[in-house]
C-alpha positions in Angstrom: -22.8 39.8 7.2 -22.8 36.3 8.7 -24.3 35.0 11.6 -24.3 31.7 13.1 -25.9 31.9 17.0 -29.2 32.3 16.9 -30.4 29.5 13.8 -30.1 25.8 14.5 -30.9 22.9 12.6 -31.2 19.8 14.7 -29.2 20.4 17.4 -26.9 22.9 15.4 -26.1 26.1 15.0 -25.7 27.7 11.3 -24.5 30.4 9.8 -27.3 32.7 7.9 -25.8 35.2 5.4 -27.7 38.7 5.3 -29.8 40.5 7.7 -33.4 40.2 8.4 -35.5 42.5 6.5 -37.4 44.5 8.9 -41.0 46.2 8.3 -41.0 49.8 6.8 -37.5 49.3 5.3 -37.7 49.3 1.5 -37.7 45.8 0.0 -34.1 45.0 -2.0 -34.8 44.1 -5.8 -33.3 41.0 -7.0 -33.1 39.2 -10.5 -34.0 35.6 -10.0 -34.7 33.0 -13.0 -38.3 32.0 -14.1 -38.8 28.6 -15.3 -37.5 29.4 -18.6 -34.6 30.3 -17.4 -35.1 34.0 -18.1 -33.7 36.6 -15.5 -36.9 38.7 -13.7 -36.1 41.7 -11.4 -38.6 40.3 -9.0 -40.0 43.7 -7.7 -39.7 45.7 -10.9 -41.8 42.8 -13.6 -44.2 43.2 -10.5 -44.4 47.0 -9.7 -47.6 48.8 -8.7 -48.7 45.2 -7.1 -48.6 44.4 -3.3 -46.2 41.4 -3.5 -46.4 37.9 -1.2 -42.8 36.9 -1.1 -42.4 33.4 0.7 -38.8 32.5 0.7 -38.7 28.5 1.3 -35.7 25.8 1.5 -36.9 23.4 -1.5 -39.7 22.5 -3.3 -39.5 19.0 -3.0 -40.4 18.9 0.1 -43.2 18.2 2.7 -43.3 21.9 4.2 -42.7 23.3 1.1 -44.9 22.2 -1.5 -48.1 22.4 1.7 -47.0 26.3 1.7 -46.6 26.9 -2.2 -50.6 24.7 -2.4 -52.2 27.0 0.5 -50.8 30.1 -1.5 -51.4 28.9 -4.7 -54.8 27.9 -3.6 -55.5 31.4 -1.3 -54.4 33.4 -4.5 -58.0 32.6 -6.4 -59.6 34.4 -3.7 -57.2 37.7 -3.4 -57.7 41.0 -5.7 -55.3 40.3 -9.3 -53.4 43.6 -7.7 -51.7 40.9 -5.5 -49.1 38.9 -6.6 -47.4 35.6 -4.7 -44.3 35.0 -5.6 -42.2 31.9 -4.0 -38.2 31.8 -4.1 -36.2 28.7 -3.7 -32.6 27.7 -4.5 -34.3 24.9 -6.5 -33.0 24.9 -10.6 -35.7 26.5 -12.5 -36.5 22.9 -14.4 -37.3 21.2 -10.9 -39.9 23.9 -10.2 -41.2 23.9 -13.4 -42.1 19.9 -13.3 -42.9 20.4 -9.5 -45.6 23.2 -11.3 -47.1 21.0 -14.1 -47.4 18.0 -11.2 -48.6 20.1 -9.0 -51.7 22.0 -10.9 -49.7 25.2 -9.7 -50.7 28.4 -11.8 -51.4 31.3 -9.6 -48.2 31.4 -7.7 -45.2 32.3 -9.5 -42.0 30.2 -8.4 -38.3 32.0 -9.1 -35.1 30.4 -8.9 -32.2 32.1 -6.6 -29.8 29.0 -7.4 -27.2 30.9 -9.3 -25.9 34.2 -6.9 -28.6 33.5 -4.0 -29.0 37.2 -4.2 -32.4 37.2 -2.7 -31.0 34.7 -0.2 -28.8 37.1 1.1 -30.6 40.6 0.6 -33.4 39.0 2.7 -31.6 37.2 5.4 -32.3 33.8 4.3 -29.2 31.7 3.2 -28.4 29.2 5.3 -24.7 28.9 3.8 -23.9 25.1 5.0 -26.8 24.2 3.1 -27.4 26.9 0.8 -31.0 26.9 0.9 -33.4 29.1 2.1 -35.3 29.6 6.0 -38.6 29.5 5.7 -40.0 33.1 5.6 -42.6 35.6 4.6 -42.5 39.4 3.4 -45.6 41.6 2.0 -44.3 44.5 -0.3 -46.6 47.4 -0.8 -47.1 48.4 -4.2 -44.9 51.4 -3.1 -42.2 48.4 -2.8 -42.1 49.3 1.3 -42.2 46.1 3.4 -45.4 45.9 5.3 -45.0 42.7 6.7 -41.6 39.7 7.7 -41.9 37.0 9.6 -38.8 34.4 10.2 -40.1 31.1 10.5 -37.9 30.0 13.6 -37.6 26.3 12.2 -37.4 25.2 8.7 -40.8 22.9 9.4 -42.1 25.4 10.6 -45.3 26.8 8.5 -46.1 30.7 8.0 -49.4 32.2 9.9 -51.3 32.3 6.6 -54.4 34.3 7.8 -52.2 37.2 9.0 -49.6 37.6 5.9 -53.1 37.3 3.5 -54.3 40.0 5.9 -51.6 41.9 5.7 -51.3 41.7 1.9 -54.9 43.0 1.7 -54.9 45.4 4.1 -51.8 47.4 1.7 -53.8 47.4 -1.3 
């Protein structure tokens, strides 16, 4: 499904493959790459965890690497039965070196650049750019989606304090 009224960038409207994942729908598996290059289903290498999935345009940028930090850095304080995992179109390589640069260990980074599976199971592809919006799902550990949130610009940064709140409150 393609829709192109409601997003803008700039002053623009674009078309965003997918529909929006809504909350108590059962979160769609996905095999994305790791930085080795090896294929993960993203749910199942993470079952009986409750699962932070921020979906984000690029790595290399402003927005992105503040969010991917905060979460990185929020993830020392959270239970080990929650996992953060972060999804850009970005080749594995690039998020690898943005990792090392970054002092980035506690939140794992996966690569949609090949199908853009997640992209599109999740509502995220922006197709003229084939990136990602900016958004945030919490996946119980019975893989039920407790909390989405849509970021309605690409700057635009997620309300930290109430997907970590979510996240705990489905342990």
């Amino acid at each position: 499904m393609e829709r192109n009224d409601f997003y803008k960038l700039g002053d623009k409207f674009v078309t965003i493959v997918g529909n929006d994942i809504e909350v108590g729908q059962a979160a769609p598996e996905v095999s994305l790459q790791a930085n080795d290059w090896s294929m993960v289903d993203m749910l199942g290498s993470t079952a009986g965890k409750v699962r932070i999935l921020a979906a984000i345009p690029s790595i290399s940028t402003g927005v992105c690497d503040t969010e991917t930090r905060r979460f990185n850095e929020a993830a020392a304080e959270l239970s080990d039965d929650i996992v953060i995992i972060t999804v850009s179109t970005d080749l594995p390589f690039t998020q690898k070196s943005w990792c090392a640069a970054a002092g980035v260990e506690q939140v794992l980074l996966l690569s949609d650049h090949q199908q853009a599976e997640f992209a599109e199971k999740y509502g995220t592809l922006i197709k003229e750019r084939r990136i990602n919006r900016r958004a945030v799902f919490v996946v119980d550990r019975e893989g039920k989606v407790v909390y989405a949130d849509y970021m309605p610009q690409l700057g635009d940064q997620p309300d930290y304090d109430a997907v970590l709140a979510a996240a705990e409150g489905a342990l």
